[in-house]
C-alpha distance (Angstrom), angle and dihedral (degrees) to the residues before:
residue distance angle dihedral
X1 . . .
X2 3.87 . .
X3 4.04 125.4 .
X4 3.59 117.4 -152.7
X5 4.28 116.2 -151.7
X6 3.24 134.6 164.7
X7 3.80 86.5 -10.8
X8 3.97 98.2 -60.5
X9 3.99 119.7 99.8
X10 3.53 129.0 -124.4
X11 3.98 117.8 -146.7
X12 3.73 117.3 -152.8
X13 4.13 119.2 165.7
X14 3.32 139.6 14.4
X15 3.95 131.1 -16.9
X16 3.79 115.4 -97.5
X17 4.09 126.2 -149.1
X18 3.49 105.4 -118.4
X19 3.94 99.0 164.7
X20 3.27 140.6 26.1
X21 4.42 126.8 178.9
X22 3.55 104.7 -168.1
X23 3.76 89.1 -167.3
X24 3.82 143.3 39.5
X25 4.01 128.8 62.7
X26 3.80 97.3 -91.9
X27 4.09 96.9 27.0
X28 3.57 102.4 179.6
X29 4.10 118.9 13.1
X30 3.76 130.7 173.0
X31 3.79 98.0 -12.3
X32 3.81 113.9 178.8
X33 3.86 134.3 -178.0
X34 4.14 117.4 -124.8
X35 3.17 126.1 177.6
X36 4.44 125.2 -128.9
X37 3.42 146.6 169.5
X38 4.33 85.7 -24.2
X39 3.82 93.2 -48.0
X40 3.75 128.5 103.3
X41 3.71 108.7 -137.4
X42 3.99 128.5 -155.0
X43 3.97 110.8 -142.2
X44 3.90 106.8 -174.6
X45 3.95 142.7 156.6
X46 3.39 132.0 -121.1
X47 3.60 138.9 172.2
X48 3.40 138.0 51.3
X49 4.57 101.7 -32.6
X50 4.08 102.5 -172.6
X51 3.78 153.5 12.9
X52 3.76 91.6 54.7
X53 3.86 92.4 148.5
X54 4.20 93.0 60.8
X55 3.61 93.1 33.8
X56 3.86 126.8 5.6
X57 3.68 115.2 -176.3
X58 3.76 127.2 -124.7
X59 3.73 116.8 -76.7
X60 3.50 120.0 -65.8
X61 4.02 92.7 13.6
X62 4.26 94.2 95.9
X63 3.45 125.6 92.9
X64 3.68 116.6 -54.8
X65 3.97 131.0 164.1
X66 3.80 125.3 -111.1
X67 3.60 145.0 -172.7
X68 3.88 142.0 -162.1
X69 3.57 130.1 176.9
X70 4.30 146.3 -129.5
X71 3.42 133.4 -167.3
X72 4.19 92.2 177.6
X73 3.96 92.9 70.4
X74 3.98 133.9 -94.1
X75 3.77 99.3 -36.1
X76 4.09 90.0 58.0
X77 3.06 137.7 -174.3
X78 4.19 80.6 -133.2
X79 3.99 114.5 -152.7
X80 3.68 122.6 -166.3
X81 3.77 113.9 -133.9
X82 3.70 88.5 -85.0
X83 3.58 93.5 56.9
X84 4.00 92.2 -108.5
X85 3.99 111.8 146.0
X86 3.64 111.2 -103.9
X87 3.84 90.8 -141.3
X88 4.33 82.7 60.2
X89 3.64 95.5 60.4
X90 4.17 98.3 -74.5
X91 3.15 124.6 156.3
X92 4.03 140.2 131.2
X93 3.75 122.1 -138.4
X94 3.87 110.7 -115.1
X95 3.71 93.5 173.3
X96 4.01 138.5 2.6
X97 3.61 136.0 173.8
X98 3.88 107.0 -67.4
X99 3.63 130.2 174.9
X100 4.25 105.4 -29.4
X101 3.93 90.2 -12.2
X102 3.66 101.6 100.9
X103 3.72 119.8 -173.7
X104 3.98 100.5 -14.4
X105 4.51 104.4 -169.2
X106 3.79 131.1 123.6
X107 3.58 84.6 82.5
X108 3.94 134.1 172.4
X109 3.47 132.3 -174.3
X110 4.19 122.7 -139.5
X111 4.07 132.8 169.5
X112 3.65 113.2 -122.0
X113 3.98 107.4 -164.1
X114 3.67 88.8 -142.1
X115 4.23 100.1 41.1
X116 3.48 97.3 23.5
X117 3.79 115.6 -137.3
X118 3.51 128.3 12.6
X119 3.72 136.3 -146.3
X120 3.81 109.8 -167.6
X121 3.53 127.2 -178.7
X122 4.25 146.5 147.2
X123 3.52 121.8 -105.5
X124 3.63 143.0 165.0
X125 4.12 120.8 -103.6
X126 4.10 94.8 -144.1
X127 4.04 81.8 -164.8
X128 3.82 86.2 65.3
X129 4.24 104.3 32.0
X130 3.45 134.4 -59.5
X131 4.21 92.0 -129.0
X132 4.11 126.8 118.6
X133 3.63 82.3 -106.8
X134 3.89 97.5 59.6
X135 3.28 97.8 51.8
X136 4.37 116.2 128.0
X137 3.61 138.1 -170.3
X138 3.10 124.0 -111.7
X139 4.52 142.6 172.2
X140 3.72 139.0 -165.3
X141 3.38 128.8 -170.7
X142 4.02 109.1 -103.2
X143 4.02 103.2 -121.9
X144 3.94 108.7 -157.7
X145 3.91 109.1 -147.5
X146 3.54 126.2 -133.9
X147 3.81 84.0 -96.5
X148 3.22 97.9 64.7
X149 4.25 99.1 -100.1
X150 3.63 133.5 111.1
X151 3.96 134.2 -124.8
X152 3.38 130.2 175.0
């Protein structure tokens, strides 16, 4: 059971499965609970995170950012966009490696009263190296579609 006051939440009880990634190396990384628009929303990595300069994994398996949703409170149930259970491998990509951004995860998500909300996140700049070492910092601006879901 969670208690929400003065916009901070309260955890009493047990712990509570909320996802599940049945496949992948790293199958659920960093996940974190933010609250929008009356909906709790799961942010989460999955993936393959690190060592990308002794063994990068085939396209599409690095790091990449990913989001499910709940309308019953913190503890879920969480739905992907499609409606699949986030606890059965759900999950909708808010942000994958794109153009020099290689393998964006280890996201978090903050409100900037200027900006709005905030999806930030390490990633690798494949211009630069794809090494531990060469790994940046980067944000984006979460953009909340007319259906209700973010992107980045």
């Amino acid at each position: 059971v969670h208690h929400v006051r003065s916009g901070r939440i309260r955890a009493s009880g047990g712990s509570s499965q909320i996802a599940y990634q049945p496949a992948g190396e790293h199958a659920v990384e960093a996940p974190l609970v933010y609250p929008h628009a009356g909906k709790w929303w799961l942010f989460f990595s999955a993936g393959k995170c690190c060592g990308y300069d002794k063994n990068r994994p085939v396209r599409g398996q690095e790091y990449y950012i990913m989001v499910c949703q709940s309308r019953g409170g913190p503890t879920g149930p969480y739905v992907d966009k499609s409606g699949r259970d986030c606890r059965r491998g759900g999950g909708t990509v808010v942000l994958q490696s794109h153009s020099w951004v290689y393998g964006p995860g280890g996201q978090g998500v903050c409100n900037d009263p200027e900006r709005g909300d905030i999806l930030h996140y390490h990633y690798v700049d494949s211009r630069i190296g794809f090494g531990d070492g060469d790994k940046k910092f980067g944000w984006n601006v979460l953009r909340w579609g007319s259906d209700g879901w973010p992107s980045a």
